[in-house]
N, C-alpha and C positions, 0 to 999 in steps of 0.2 A: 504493500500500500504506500510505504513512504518514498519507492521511487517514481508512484503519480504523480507528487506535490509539484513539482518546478512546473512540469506541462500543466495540472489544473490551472497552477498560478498565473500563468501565462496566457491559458486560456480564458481565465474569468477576466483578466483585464483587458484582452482583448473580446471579449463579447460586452464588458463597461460601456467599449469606445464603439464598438458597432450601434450599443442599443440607443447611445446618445444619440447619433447621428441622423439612426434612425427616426425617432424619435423628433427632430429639430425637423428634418426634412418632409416627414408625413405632418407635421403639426400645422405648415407653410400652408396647405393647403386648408380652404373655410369647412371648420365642423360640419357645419350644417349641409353638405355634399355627401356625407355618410350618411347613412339609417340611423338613426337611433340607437341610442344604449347610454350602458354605462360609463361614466369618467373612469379612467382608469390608471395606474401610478406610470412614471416615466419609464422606460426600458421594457419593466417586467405583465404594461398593460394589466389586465385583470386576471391574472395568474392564481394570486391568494384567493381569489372568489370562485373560481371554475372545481367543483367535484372530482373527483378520480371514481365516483358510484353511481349508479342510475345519473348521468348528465340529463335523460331526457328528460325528469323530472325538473331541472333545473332552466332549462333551456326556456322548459312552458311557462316560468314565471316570467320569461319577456315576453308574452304576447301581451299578458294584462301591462305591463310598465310600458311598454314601449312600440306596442303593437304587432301586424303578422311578420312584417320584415324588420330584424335587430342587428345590432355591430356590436361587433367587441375586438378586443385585443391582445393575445397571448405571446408574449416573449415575441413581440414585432409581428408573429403572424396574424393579418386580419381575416377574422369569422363573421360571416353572413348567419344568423337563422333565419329559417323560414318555419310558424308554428302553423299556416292554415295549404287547405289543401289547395286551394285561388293563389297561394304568393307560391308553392310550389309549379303548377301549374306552369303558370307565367313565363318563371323563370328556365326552370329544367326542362318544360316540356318545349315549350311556343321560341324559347330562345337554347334549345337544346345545343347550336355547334359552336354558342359561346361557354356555357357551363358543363360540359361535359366532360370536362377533366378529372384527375382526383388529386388529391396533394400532394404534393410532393414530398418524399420518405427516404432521400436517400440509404440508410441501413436497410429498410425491407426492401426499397423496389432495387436499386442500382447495384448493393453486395449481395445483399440475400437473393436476387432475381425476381422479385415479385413482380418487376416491373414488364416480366415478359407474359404473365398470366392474367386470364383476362380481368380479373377484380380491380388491378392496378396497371392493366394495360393505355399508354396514350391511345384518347379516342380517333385522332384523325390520322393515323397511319394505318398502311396495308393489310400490319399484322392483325389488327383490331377487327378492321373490316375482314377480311378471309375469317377471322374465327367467329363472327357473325351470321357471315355468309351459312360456314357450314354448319353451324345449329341450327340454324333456319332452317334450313333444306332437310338434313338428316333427322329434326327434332321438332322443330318448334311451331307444327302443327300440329291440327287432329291425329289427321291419316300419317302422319312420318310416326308420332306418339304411339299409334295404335298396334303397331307391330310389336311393342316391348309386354304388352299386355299378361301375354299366359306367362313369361320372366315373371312378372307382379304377381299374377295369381298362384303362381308355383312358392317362389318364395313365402307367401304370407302363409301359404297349409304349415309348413315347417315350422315357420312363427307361433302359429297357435298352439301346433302339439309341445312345443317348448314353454308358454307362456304358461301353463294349468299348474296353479300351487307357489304362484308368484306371489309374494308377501310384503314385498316393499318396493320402494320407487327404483332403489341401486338395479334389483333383477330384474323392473321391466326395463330401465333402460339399455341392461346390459343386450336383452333380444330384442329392444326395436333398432338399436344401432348395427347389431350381425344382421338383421331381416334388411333395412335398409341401404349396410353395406352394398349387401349380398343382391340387391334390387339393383344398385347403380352400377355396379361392376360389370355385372354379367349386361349390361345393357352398353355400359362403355365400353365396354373389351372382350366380351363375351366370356370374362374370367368366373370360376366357379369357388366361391368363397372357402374357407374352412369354416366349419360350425359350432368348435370351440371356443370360439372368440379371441384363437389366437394364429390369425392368417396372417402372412408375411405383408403382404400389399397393404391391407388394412391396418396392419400395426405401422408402417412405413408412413401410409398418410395420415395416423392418428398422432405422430411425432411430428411431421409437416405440418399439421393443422397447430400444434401448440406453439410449436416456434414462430408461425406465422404470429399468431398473437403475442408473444413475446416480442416480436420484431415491430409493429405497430404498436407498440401498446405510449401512448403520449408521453415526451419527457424522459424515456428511459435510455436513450441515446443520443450521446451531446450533436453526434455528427447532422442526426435530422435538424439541430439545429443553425450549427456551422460546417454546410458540407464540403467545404475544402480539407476537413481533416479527413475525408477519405484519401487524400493523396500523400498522406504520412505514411511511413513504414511500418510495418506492422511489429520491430523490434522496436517501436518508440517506445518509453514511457506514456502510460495513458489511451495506447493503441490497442487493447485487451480485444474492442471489438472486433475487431478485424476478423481475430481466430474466431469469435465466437460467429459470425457473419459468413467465414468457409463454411463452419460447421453445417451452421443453417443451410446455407447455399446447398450444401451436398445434397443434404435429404430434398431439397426443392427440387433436384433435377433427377432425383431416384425415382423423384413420386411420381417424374413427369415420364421417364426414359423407360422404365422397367414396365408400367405395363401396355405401352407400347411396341416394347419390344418384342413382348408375350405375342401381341397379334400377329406381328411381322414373322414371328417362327412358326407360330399356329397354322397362318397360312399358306407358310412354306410349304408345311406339311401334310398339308390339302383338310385341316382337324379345325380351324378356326369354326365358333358360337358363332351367328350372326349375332353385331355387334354394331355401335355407330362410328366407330374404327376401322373395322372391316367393311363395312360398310362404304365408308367414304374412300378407303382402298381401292375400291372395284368401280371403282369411277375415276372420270379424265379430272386432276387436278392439276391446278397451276401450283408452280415456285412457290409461293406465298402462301398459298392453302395446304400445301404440301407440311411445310415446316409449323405452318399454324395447328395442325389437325391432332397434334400430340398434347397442346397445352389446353386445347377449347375441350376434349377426353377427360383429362386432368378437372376442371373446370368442375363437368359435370358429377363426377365422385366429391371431389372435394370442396364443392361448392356446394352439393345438396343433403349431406349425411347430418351435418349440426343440425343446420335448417330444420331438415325435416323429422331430424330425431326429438327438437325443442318442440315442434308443432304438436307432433304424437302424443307427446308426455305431458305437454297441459290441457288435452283432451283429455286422458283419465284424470288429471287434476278435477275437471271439471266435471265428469262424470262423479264423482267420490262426493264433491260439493253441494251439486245438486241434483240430486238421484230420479227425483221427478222428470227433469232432464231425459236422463237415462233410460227409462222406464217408456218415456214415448218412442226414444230411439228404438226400443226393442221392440214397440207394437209393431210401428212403421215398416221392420223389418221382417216380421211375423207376417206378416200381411202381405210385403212385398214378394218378399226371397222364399217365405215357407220356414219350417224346421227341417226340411230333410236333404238341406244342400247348401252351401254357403255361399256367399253373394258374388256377383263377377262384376266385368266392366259395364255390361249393358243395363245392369239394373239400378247405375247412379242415376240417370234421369227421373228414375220412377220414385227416388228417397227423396224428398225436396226436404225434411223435416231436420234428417242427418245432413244433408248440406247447408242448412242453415246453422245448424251447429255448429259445422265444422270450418265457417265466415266468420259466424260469432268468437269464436277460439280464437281463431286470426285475430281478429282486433279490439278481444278483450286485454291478451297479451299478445302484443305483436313480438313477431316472430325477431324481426330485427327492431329494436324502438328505436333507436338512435337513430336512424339509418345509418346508410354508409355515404359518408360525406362524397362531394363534389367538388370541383376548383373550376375557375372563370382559368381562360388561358386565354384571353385578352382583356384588356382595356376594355369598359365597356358602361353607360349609364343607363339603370336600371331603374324605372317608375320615378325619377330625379334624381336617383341616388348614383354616386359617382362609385362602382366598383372596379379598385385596381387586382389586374390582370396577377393570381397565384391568390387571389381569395378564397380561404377555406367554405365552403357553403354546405351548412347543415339540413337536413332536411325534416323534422322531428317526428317521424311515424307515428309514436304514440299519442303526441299534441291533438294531430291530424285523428286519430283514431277514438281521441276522448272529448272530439269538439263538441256542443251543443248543435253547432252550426250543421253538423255529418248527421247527428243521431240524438235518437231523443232517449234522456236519462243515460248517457252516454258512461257512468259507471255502473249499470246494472249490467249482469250477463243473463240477455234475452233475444234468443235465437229468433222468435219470429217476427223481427226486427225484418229480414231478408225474406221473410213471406208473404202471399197476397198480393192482390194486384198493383199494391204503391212498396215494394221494398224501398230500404233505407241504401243507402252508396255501400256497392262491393267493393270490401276492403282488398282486394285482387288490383282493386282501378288505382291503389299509393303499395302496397306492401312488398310490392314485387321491384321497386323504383319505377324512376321516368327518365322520360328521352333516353338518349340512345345507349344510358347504363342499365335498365329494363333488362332483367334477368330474362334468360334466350331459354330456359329451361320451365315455362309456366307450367306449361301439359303436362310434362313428367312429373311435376313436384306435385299439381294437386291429385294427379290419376293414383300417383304413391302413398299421399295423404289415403283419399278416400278409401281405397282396397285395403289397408293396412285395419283402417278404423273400422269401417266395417263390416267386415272378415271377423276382427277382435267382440265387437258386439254381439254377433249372431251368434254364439258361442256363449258368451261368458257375462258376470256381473261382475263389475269390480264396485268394490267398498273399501271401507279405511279400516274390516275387520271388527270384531266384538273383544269383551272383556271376560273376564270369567268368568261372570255371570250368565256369556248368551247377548247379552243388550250390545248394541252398535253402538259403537265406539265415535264420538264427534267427528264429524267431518276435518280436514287436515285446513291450514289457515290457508288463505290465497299469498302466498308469500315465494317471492322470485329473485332467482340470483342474481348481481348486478355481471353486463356482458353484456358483448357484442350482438350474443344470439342468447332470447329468454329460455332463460331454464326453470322450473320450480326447486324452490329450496328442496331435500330428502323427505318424505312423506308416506305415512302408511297405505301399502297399495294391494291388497286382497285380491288376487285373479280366481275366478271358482266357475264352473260350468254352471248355467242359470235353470236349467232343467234336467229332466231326464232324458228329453228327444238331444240335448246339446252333450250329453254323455254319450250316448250312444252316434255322433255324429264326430265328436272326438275320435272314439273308439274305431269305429269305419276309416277316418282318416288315418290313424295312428296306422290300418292295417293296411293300406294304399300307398302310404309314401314311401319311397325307395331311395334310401342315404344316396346323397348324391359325390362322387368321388371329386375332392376339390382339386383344381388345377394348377398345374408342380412350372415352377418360373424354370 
């Protein structure tokens, strides 16, 4: 530690003299060309006022002080919020090829490579567009979606003959994250998971997925803030990240290369799943799509397993919560699907009561609250406001998701909010983002959602469990971890077969599925 000091020392006074600068230079210009906000102290801006916990909680009290569009200022970089869905709109969608940036990180995008994947990809380069391109095409329709289908139906039997005698939150998460894997894999790469819970790929991008957030995570790397000390050697004093940034760096390109690779030998070997890898193989691609088609694969695993593992699990939260709930879900399904077979893709049109549900889920806790921030990459004024070009722009989902304005009683959780001839705004139309950072993966993630849920209901009652008594046990609080993607705090989670036709529908399944042999890199 004590051969840090010289380089901290040197660094702290040289970011003193940066921030005056900064500071003198941005002040030149008339307040009143900003948005609104807070005053905030010389250099360090409003640093000491900004959370490291649920920000979007924080963020919502500038709409009352200061209205839907806010400013602030952290350590010289300027932040835009936006708390209503009209300022998002506006901004992200209608002026989408000036805000469609994201900020700039040099430790995760430029060492670690995030900057090549698409979450942190620049928008208006080839690589952006080709990996757009081929999600669209291979995905991000109906009919492209619709082929991965019996992958979903197949995976979720597995799921449930595992989920029976589930007790707490840890074991269901532990098999909606194998089922989920186990969905996106075989669907990107046509790879066949292990069902232990301990697959090479999956554990590979469950290390990528954490160092990413360690690489993002605000403030923890001096370099995002002065990135010319990427150009120091990495034997400097104070240069520690560097090694830690290879490290990262490796597994980024393992999680991207390896199961790529897999495809590329698979169908050497005439053995390849259909896949959206293989898939896009056996068509004419250009240079750019070619090289892009291994990170936008990547993308779809590793961009949809949190997501949709968060989603999953606050749906039994909310089952557990309010059981009444619950209980309609099951008529609905009684009614629809029957007891003597479990539900498929065609019979979501016919559930309108569990899709309402599972809207409401969405935007009682959004899946991502914060969003995922945006940057202006130009110069540009906004409804009068003067925003300079590298402005962090927020986008607040949850704000958007608890307005008055969207929904009425907008803290109750009440699903037939989305039914009937006048529904309330699909949370689908902000949850997913806007303009052109608009997640390429909708169809998959809700078709995954739905067949997962359920599949899970038609089968089973989950509760928070009894006492010794016999008597039900309170329901579990509505309480959620602060992160990127909502999770619920750990909670008691009861999985149990709802009847006897759902025992003996187990039992049939249990006797039908056939262990599937997982596939060796």
């Amino acid at each position: 530690m004590t051969s840090d000091v010289p380089f901290q020392a040197i660094a702290s006074g040289v970011a003193v003299c940066l921030g005056i600068s900064y500071y003198y230079l941005s002040s030149r210009r008339s307040a009143s060309s900003k948005p609104p906000g807070p005053r905030g102290w010389p250099i360090i801006g409003n640093l000491l006022n900004v959370p490291t916990q649920f920000e979007w909680f924080y963020w919502a009290t500038y709409k009352d002080l200061y209205g839907p569009i806010s400013y602030t200022t952290v350590l010289g970089r300027e932040i835009v919020i936006l708390n209503t869905l009209e300022a998002c709109n506006e901004m992200l969608e209608k002026k989408s090829s000036v805000y469609s940036g994201r900020p700039i990180m040099p430790f995760a995008g430029e060492i670690v490579g995030w900057d090549q994947q698409l979450l942190f990809v620049p928008f208006n380069g080839n690589h952006f567009r080709a990996m757009r391109k081929l999600a669209h095409h291979h995905l991000g329709t109906k009919v492209a979606a619709s082929q991965y289908h019996e992958v979903q139906e197949t995976e979720v039997k597995h799921l449930v003959s595992r989920l029976r005698g589930t007790n707490d939150s840890e074991g269901l998460v532990k098999n909606l994250r194998i089922t989920i894997g186990a969905i996106l894999l075989r669907m990107s790469h046509g790879y066949t998971t292990r069902t232990d819970g301990n697959d090479p790929i999956v554990n590979l991008v469950e290390v990528a997925s954490q160092d990413f957030y360690q690489a993002t995570k605000p403030g923890a790397w001096f370099v995002d803030i002065f990135p010319w000390l990427k150009h120091v050697p990495a034997w400097m004093p104070g240069a520690g990240f560097k090694k830690t940034g290879a490290k990262f760096r490796k597994t980024n390109i393992d999680q991207t290369d390896k199961p790529y690779d897999f495809v590329v030998k698979e169908m050497g070997n005439n053995t390849a799943l259909p896949s959206f890898t293989s898939n896009a193989l056996r068509t004419q691609l250009t240079p750019d799509e070619k090289f892009a088609l291994k990170f936008i694969a990547a993308a779809l695993y590793g961009g949809g397993l949190d997501t949709m593992t968060g989603a999953t699990t606050v749906f039994f939260l909310a089952m557990i919560i309010y059981p009444d709930i619950q209980r309609k879900i099951h008529e609905e399904l009684d009614r629809v699907v029957g007891t003597g077979r479990l539900p498929n893709m065609r019979d979501q049109e016919h559930l309108p009561f569990l899709g309402g549900v599972i809207k409401e889920v969405s935007r009682w806790s959004v899946t991502v609250p914060g969003g995922v921030p945006h940057a202006a990459t130009e110069d540009d004024v906004f409804n009068g406001y003067y925003i300079r070009k590298g402005t962090i722009v927020i986008n607040n989902l949850w704000a958007i998701a608890h307005d008055p304005a969207n929904y009425t009683s907008p803290m109750t959780f009440d699903p037939t909010r989305f039914l009937g001839p006048t529904p309330e705004l699909d949370p689908a139309s902000y949850t997913f983002g806007f303009g052109r950072r608009r997640c390429p993966g909708i169809e998959v993630a809700e078709s995954t959602v739905y067949i997962v849920l359920a599949t899970c209901l038609s089968v089973f009652r989950v509760s928070g469990g009894k006492d010794e008594k016999g008597n039900e046990l309170p329901p579990p609080k509505e309480e959620f971890q602060s992160g990127a993607v909502s999770h619920p705090k750990p909670f008691k989670c009861v999985v149990e077969p709802r009847s006897a036709e759902a025992v003996n529908l187990l039992q049939m399944l249990g006797n039908d599925l056939v262990e599937r042999p997982p596939s060796q890199l």
